[in-house]
N, CA and C atoms of all chains as a GROMACS GRO file, in nm:
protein
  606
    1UNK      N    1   0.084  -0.119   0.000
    1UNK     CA    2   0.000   0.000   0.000
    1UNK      C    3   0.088   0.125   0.000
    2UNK      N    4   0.077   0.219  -0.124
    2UNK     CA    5   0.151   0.328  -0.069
    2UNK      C    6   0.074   0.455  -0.123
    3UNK      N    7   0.100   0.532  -0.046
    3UNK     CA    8   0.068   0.738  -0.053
    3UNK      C    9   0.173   0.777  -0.089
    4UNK      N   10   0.086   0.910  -0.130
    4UNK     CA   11   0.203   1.020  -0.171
    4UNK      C   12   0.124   1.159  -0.082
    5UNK      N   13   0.185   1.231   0.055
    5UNK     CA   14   0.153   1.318   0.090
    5UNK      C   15   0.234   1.434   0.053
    6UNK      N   16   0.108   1.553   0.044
    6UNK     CA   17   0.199   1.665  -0.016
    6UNK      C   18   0.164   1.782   0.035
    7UNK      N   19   0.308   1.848   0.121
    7UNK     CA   20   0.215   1.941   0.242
    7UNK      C   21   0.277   2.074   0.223
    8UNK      N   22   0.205   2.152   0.260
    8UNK     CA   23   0.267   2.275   0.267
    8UNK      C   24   0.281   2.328   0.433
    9UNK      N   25   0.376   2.393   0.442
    9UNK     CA   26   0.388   2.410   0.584
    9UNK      C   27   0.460   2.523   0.623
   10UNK      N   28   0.410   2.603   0.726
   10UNK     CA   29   0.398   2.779   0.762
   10UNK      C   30   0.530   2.740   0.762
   11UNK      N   31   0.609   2.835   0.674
   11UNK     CA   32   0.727   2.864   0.656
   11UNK      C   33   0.821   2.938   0.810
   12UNK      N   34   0.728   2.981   0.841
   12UNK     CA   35   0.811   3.087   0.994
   12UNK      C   36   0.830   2.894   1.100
   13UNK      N   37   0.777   2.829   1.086
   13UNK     CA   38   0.769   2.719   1.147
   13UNK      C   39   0.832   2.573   1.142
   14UNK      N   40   0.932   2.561   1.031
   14UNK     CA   41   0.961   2.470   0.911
   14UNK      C   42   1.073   2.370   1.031
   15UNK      N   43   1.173   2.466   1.071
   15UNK     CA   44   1.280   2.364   1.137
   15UNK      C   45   1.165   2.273   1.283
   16UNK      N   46   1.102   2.352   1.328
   16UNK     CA   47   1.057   2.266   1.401
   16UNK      C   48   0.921   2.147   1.346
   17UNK      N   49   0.833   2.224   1.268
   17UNK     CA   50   0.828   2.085   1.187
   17UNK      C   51   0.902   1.975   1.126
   18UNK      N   52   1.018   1.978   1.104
   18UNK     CA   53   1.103   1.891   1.015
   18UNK      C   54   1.166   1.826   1.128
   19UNK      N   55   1.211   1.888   1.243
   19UNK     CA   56   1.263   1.790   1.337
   19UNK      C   57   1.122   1.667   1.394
   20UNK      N   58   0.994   1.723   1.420
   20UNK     CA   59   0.907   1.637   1.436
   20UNK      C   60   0.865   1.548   1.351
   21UNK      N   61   0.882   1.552   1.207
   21UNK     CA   62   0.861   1.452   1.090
   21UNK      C   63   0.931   1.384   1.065
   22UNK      N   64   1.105   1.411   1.059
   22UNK     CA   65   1.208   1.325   1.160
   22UNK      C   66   1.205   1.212   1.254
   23UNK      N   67   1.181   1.277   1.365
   23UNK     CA   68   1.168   1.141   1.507
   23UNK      C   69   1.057   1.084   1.445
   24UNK      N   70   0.910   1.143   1.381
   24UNK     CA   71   0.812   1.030   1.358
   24UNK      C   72   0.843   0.959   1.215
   25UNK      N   73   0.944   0.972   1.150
   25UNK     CA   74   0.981   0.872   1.054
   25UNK      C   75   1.069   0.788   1.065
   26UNK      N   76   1.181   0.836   1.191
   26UNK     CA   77   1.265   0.735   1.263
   26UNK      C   78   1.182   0.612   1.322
   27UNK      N   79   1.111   0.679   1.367
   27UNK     CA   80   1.063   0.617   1.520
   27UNK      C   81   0.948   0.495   1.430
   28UNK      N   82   0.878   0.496   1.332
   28UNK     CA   83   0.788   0.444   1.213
   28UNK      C   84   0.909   0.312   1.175
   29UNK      N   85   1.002   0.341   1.109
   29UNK     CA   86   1.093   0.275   1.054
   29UNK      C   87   1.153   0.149   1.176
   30UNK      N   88   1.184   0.229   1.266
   30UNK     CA   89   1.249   0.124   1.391
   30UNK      C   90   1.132   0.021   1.420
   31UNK      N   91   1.037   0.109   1.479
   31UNK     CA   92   0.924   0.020   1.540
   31UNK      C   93   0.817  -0.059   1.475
   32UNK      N   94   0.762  -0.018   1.324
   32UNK     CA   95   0.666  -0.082   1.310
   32UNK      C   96   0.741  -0.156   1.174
   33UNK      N   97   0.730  -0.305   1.194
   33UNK     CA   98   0.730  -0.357   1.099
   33UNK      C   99   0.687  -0.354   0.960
   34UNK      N  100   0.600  -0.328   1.001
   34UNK     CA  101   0.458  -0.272   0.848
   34UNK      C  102   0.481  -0.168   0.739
   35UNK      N  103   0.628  -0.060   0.818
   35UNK     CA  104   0.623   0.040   0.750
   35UNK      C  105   0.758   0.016   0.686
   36UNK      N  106   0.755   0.043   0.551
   36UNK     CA  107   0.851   0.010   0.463
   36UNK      C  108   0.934   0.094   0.439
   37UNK      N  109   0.869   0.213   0.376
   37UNK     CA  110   0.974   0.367   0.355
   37UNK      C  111   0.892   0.435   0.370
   38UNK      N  112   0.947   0.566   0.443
   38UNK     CA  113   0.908   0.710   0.450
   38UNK      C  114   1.014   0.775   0.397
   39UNK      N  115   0.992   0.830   0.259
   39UNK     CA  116   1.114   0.904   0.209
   39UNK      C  117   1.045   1.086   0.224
   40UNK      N  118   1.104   1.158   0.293
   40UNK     CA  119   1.030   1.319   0.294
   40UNK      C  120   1.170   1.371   0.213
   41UNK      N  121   1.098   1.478   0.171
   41UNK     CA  122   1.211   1.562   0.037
   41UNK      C  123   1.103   1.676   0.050
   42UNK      N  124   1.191   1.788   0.064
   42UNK     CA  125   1.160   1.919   0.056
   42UNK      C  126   1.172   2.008  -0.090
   43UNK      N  127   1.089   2.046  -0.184
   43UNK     CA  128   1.107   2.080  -0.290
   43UNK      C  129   1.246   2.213  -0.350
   44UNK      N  130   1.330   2.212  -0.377
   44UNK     CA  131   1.476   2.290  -0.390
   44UNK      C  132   1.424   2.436  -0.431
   45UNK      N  133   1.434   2.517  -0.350
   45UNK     CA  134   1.378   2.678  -0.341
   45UNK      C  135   1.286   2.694  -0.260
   46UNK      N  136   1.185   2.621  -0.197
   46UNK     CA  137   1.087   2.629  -0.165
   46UNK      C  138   1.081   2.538  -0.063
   47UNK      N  139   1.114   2.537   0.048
   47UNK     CA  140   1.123   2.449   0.142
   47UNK      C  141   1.047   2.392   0.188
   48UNK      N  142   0.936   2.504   0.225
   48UNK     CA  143   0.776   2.477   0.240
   48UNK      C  144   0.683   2.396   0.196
   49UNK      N  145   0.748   2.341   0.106
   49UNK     CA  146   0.650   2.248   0.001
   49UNK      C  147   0.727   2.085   0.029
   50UNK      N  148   0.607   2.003   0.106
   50UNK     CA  149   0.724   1.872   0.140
   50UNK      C  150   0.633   1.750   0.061
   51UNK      N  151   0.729   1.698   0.050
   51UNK     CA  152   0.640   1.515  -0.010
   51UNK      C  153   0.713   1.480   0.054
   52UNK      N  154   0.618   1.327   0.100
   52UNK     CA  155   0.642   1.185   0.153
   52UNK      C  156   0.552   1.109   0.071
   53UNK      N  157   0.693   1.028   0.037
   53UNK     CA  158   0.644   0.884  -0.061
   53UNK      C  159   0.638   0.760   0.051
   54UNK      N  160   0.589   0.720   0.087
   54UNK     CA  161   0.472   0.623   0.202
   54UNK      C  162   0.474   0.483   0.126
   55UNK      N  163   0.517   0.386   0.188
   55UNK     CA  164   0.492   0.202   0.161
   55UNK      C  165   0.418   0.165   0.265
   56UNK      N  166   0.384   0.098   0.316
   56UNK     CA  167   0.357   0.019   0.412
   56UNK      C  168   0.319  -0.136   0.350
   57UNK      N  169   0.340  -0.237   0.423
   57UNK     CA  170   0.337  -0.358   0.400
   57UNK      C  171   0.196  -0.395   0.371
   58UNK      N  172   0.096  -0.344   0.402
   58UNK     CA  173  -0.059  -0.354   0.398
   58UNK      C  174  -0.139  -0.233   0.454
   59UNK      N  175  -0.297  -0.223   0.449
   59UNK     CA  176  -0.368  -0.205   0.532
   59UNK      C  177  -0.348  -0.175   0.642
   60UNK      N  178  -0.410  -0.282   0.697
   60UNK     CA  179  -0.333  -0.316   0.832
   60UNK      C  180  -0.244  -0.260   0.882
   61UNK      N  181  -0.127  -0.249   0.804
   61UNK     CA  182   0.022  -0.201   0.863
   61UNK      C  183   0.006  -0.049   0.875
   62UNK      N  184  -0.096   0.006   0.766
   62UNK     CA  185  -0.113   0.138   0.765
   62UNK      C  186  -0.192   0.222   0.888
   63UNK      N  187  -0.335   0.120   0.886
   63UNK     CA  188  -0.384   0.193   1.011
   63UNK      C  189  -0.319   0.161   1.136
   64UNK      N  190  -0.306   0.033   1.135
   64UNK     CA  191  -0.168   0.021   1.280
   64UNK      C  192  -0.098   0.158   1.332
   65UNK      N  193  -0.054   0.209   1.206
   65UNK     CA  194   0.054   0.309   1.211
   65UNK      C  195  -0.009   0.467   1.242
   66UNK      N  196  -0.089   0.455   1.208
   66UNK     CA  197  -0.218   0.574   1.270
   66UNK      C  198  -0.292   0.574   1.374
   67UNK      N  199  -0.225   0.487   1.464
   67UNK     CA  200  -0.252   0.465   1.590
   67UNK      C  201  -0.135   0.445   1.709
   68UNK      N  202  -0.031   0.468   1.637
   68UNK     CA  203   0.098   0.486   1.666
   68UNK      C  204   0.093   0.566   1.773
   69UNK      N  205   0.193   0.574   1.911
   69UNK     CA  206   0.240   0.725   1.982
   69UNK      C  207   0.274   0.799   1.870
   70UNK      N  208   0.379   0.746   1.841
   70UNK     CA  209   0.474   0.845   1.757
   70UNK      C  210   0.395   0.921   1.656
   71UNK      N  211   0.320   0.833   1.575
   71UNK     CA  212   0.246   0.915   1.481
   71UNK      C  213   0.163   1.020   1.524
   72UNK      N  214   0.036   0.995   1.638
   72UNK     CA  215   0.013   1.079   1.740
   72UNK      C  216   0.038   1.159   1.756
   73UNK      N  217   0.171   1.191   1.791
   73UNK     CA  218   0.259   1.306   1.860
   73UNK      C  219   0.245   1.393   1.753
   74UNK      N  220   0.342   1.319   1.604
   74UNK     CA  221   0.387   1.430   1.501
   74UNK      C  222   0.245   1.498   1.477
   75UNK      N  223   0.149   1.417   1.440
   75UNK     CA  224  -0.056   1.493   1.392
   75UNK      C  225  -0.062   1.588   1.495
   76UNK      N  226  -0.042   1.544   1.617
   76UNK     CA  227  -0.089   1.693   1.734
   76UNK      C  228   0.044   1.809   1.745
   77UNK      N  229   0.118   1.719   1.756
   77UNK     CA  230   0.221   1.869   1.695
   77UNK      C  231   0.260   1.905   1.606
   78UNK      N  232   0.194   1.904   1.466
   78UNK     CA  233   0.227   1.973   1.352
   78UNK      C  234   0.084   1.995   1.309
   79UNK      N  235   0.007   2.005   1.412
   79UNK     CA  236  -0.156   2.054   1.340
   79UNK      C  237  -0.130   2.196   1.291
   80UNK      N  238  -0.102   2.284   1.372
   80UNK     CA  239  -0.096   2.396   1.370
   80UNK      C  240   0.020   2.446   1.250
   81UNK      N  241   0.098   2.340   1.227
   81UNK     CA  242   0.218   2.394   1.109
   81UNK      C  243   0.187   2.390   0.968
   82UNK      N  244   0.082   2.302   0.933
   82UNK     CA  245   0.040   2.239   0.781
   82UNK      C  246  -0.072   2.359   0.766
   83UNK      N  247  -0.018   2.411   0.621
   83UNK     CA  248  -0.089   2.441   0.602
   83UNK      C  249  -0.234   2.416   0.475
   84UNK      N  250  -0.184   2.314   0.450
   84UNK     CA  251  -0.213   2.217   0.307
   84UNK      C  252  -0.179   2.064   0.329
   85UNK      N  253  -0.252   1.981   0.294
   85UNK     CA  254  -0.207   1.859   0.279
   85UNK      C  255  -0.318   1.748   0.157
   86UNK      N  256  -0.238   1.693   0.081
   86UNK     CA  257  -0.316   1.654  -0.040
   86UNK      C  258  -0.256   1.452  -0.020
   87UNK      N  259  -0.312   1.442   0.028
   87UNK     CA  260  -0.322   1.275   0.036
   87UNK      C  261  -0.341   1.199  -0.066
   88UNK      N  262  -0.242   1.131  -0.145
   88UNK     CA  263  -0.370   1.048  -0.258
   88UNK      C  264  -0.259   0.896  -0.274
   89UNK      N  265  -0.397   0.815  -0.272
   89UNK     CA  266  -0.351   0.668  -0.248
   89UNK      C  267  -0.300   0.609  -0.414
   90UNK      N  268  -0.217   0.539  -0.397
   90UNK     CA  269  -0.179   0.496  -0.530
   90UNK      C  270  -0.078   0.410  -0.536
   91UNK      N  271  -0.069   0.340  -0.664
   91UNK     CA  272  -0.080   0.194  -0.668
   91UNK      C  273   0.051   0.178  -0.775
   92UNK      N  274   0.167   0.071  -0.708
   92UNK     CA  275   0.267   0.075  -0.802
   92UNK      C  276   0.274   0.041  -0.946
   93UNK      N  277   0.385   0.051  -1.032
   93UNK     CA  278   0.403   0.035  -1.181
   93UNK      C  279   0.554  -0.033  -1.164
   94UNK      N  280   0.639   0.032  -1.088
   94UNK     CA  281   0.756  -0.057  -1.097
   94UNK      C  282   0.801   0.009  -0.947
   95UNK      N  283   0.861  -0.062  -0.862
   95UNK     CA  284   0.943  -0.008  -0.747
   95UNK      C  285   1.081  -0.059  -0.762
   96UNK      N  286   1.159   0.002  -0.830
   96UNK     CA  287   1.264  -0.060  -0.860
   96UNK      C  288   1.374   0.054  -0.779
   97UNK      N  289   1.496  -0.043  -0.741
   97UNK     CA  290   1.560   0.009  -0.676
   97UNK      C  291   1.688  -0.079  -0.624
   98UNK      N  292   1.827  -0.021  -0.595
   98UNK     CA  293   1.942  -0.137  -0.584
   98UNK      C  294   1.917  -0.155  -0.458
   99UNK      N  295   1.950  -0.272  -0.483
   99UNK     CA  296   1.942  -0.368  -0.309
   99UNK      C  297   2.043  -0.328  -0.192
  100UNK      N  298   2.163  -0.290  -0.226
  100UNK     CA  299   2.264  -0.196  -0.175
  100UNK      C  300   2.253  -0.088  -0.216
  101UNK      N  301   2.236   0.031  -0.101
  101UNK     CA  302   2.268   0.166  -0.084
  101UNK      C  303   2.348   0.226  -0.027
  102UNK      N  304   2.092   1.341  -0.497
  102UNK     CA  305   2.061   1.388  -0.622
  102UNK      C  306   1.832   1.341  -0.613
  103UNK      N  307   1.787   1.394  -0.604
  103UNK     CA  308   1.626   1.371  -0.588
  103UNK      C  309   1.549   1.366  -0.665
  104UNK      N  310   1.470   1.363  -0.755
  104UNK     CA  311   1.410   1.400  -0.876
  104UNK      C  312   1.219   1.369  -0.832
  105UNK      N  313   1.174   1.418  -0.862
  105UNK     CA  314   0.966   1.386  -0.826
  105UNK      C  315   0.953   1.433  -1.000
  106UNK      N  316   0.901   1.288  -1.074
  106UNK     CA  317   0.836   1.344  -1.224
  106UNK      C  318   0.718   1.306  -1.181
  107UNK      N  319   0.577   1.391  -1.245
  107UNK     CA  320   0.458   1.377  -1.231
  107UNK      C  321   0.406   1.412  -1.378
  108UNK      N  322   0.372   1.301  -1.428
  108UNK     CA  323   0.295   1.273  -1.579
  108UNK      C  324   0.179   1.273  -1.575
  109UNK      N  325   0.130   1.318  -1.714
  109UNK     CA  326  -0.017   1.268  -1.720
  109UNK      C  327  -0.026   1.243  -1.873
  110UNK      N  328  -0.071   1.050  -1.907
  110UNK     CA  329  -0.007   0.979  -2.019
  110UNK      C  330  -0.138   0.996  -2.071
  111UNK      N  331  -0.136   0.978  -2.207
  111UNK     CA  332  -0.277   0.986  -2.303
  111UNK      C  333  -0.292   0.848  -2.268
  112UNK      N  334  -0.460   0.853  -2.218
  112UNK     CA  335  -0.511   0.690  -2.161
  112UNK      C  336  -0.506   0.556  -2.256
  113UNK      N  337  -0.514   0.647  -2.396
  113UNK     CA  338  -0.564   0.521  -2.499
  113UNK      C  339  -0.427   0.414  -2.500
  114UNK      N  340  -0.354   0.559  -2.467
  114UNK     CA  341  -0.152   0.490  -2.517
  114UNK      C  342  -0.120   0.410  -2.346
  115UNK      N  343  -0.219   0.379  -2.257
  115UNK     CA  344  -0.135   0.354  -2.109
  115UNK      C  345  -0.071   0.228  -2.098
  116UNK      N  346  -0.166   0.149  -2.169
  116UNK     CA  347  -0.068  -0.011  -2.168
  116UNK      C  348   0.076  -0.011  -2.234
  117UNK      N  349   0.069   0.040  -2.297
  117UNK     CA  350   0.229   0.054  -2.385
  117UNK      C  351   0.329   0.167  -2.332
  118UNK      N  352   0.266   0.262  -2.274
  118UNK     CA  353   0.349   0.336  -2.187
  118UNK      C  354   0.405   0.312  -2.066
  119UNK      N  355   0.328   0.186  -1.991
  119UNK     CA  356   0.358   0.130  -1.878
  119UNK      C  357   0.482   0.011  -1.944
  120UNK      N  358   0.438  -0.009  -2.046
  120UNK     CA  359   0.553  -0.093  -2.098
  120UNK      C  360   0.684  -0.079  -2.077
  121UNK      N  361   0.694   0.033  -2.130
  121UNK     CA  362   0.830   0.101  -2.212
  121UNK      C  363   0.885   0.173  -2.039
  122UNK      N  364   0.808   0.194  -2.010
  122UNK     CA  365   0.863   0.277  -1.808
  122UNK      C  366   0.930   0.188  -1.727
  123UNK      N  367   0.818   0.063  -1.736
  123UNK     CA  368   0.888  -0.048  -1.671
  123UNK      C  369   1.017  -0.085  -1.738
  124UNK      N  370   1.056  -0.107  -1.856
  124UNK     CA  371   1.133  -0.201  -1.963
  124UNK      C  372   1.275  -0.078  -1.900
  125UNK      N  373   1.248   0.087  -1.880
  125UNK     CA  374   1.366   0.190  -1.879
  125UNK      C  375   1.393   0.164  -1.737
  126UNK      N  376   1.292   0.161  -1.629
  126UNK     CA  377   1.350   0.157  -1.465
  126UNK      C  378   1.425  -0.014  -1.472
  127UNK      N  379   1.402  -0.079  -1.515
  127UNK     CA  380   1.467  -0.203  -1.495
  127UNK      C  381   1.573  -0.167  -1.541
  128UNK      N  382   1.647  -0.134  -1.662
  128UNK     CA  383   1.767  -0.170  -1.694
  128UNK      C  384   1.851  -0.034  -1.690
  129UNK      N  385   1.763   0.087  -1.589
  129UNK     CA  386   1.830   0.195  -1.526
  129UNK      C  387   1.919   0.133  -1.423
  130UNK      N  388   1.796   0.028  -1.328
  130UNK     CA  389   1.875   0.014  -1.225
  130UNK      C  390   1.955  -0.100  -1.156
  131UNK      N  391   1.941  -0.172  -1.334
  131UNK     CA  392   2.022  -0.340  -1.342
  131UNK      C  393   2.166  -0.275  -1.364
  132UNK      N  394   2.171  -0.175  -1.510
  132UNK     CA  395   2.303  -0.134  -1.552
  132UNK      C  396   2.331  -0.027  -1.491
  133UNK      N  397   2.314   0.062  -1.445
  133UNK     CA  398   2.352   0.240  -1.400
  133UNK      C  399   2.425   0.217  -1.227
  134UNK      N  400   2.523   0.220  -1.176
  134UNK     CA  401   2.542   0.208  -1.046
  134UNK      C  402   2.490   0.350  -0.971
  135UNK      N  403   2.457   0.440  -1.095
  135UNK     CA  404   2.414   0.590  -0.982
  135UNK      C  405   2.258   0.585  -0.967
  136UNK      N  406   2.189   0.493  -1.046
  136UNK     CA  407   2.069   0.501  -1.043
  136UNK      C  408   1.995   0.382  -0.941
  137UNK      N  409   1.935   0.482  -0.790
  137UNK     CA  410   1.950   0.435  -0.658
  137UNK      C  411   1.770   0.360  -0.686
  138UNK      N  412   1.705   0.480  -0.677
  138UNK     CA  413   1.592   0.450  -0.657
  138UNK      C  414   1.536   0.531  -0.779
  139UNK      N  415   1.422   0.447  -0.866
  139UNK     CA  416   1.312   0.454  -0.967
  139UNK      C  417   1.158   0.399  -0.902
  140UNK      N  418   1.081   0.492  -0.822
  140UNK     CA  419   0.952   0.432  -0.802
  140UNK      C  420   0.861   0.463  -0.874
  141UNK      N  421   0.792   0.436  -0.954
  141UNK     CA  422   0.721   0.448  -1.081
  141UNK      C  423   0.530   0.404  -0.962
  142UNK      N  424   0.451   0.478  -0.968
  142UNK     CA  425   0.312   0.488  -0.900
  142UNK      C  426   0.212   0.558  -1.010
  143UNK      N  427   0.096   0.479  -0.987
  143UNK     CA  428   0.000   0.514  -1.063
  143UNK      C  429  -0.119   0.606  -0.975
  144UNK      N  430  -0.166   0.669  -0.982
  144UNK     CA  431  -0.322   0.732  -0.895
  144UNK      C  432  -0.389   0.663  -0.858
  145UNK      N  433  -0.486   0.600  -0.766
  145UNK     CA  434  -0.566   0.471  -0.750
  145UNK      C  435  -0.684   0.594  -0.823
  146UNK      N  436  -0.761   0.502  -0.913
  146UNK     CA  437  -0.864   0.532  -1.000
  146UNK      C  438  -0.837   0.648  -1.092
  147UNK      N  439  -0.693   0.687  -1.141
  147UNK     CA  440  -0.652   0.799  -1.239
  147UNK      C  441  -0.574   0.736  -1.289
  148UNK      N  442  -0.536   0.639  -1.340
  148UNK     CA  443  -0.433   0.530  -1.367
  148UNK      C  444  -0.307   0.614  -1.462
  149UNK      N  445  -0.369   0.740  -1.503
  149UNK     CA  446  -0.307   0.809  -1.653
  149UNK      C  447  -0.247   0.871  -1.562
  150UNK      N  448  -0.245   0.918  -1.445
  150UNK     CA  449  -0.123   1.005  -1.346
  150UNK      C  450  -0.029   0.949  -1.296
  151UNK      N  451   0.108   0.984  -1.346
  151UNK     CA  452   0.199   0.915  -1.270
  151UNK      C  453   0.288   0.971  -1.218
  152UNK      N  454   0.329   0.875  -1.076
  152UNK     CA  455   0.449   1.005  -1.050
  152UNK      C  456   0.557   0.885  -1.022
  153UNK      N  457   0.662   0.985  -1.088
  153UNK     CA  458   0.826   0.855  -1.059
  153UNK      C  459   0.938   0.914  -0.962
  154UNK      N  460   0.925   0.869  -0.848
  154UNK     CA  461   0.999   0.932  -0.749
  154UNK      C  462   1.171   0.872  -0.800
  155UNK      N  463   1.262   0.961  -0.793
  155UNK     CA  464   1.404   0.943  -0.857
  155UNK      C  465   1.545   0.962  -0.765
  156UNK      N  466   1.583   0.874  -0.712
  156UNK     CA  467   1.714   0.913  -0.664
  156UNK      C  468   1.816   0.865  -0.730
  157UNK      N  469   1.907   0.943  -0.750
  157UNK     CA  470   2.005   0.921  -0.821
  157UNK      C  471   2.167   0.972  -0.712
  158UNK      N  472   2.284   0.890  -0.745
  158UNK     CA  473   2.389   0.900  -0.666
  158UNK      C  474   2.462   1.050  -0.651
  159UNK      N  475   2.462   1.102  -0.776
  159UNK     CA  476   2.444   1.226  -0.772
  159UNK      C  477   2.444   1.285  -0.900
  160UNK      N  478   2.463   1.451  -0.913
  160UNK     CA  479   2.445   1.522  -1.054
  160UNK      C  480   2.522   1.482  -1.177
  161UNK      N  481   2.621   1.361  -1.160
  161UNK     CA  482   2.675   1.314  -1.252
  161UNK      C  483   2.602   1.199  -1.315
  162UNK      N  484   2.557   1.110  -1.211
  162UNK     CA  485   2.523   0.962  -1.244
  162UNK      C  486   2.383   1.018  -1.317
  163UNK      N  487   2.292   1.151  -1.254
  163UNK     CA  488   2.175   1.163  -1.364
  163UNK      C  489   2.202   1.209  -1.461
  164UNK      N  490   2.336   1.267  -1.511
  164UNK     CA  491   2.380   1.313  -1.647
  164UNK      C  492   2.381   1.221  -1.730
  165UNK      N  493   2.483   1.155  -1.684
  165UNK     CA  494   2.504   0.986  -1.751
  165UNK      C  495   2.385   0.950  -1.764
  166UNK      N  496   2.268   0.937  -1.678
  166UNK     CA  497   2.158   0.825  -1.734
  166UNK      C  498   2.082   0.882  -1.795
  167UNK      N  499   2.071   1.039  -1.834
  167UNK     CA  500   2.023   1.080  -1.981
  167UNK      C  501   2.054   1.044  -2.109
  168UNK      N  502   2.194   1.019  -2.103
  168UNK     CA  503   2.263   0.941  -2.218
  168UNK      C  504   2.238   0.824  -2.264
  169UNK      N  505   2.202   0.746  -2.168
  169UNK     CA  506   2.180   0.621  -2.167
  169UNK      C  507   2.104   0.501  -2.264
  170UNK      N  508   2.145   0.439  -2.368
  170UNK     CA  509   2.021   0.446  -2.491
  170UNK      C  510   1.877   0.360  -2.466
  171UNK      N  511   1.876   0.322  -2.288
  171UNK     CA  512   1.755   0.223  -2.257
  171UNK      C  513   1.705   0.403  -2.232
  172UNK      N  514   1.736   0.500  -2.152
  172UNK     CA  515   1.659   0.626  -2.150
  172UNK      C  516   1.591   0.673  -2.284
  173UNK      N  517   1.686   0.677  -2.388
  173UNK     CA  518   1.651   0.739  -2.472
  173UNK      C  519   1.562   0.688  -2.566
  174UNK      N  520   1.575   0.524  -2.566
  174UNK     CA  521   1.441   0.492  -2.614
  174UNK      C  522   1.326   0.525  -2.581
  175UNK      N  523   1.336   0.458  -2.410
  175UNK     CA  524   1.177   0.543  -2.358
  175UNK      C  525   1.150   0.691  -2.414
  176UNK      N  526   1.263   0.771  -2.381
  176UNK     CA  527   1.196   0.952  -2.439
  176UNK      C  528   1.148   0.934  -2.554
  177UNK      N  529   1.194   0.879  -2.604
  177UNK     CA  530   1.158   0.888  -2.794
  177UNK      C  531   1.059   0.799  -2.804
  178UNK      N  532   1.015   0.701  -2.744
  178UNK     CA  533   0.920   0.609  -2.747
  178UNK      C  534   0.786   0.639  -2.722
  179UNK      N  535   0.799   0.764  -2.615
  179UNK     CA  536   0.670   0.780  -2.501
  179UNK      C  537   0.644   0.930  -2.545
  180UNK      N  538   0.713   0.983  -2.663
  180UNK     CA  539   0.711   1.105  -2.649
  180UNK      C  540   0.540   1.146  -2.675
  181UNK      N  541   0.540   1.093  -2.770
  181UNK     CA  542   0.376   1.109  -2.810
  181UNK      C  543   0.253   1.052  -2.708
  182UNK      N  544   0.322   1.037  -2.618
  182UNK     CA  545   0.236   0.966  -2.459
  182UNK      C  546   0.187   1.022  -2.438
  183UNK      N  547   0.290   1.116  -2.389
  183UNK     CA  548   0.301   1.206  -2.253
  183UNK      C  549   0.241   1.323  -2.284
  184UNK      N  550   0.136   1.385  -2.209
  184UNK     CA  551   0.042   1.535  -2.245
  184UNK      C  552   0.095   1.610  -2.140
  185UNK      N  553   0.158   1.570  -2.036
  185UNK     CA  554   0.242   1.698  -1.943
  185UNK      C  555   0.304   1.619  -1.852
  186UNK      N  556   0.412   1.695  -1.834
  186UNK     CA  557   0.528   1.597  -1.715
  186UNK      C  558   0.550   1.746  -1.624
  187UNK      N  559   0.559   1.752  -1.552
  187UNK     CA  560   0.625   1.832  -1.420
  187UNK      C  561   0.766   1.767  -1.350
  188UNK      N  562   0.875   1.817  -1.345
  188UNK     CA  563   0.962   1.758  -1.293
  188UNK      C  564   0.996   1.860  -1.211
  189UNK      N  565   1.039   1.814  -1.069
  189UNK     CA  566   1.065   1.921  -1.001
  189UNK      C  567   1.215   1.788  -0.904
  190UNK      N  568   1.299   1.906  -0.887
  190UNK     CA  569   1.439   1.840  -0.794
  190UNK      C  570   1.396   1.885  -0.641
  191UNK      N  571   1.428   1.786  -0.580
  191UNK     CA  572   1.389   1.817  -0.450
  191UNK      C  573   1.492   1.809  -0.349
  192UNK      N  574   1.485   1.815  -0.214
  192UNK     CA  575   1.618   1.773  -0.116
  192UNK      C  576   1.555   1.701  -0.011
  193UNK      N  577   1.651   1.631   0.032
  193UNK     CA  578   1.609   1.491   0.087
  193UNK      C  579   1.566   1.572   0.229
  194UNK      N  580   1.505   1.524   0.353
  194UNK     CA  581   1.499   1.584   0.490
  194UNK      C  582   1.513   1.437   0.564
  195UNK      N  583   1.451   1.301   0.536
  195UNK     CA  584   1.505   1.246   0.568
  195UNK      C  585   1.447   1.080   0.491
  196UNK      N  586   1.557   1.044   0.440
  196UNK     CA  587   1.506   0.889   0.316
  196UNK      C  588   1.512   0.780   0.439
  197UNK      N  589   1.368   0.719   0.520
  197UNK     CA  590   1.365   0.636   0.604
  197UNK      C  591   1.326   0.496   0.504
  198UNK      N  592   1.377   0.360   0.546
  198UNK     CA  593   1.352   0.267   0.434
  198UNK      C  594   1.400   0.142   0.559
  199UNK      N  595   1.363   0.051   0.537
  199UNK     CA  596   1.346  -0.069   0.605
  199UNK      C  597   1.488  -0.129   0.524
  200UNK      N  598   1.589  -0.178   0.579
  200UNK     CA  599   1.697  -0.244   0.548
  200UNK      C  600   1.638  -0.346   0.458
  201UNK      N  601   1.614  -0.462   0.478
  201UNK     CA  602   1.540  -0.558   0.391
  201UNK      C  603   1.378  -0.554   0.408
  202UNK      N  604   1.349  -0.545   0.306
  202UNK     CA  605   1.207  -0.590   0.200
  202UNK      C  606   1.159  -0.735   0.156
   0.00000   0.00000   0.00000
């Protein structure tokens, strides 16, 4: 199962959002099995403008993960920072990628 | 090196465009050692939107894989596909990924 979220976020506010999307993509990766990659990338000029490309192993693994502390935490402390967010579910064509990085 | 392409393929042409995408990310990232990650995603129920999330080793290895003649088939192949591409370079904040898959 994977998303593509695409957020915009109050610019006066950015380092401390990014440290909280951080620990909750660390903290996703360590702990839940289910979650495959969280890749976040900030668009080059425009910092404000973030994507996360989202796997999770299933369903399941997804809402699991939306019930998370961690996830928790980052939603209540970055309510106030987003100022946009465009969610859309979608479905692979190729995930290709070297096995060593 | 980051890359986010976001297409939108003429529907009639999608089976053969999915062809030729798949046929270029495979042997980007069988032969190319800079070419890290190719995730190729469709829209769930827009199937004609695509977005190909791109990491590459860096501004050299994506030079080189413009050159490349499995690239340049696809461009020349898909050209008449494709009704708009957006490419935008992005910067990483943080690439979280599960060691093994």
């Amino acid at each position: 199962m994977i998303r593509i979220a695409r957020l915009e976020v109050d610019s006066t506010q950015l380092d401390l959002y990014r440290t909280l999307l951080k620990e909750e993509i660390a903290a996703s990766i360590k702990l839940e099995p289910g979650v495959l990659t969280l890749h976040a990338v900030a668009e080059k000029g425009k910092p404000h403008r973030i994507t996360v490309f989202e796997i999770y192993a299933d369903e399941v693994a997804y809402r699991s993960h939306l019930e998370t502390p961690h996830f928790k935490k980052y939603k209540t402390g970055t309510q106030n920072m987003v100022r946009s967010l465009d969610l859309k579910e979608v479905e692979p064509i190729l995930l290709g990628r070297k096995k060593k990085m």
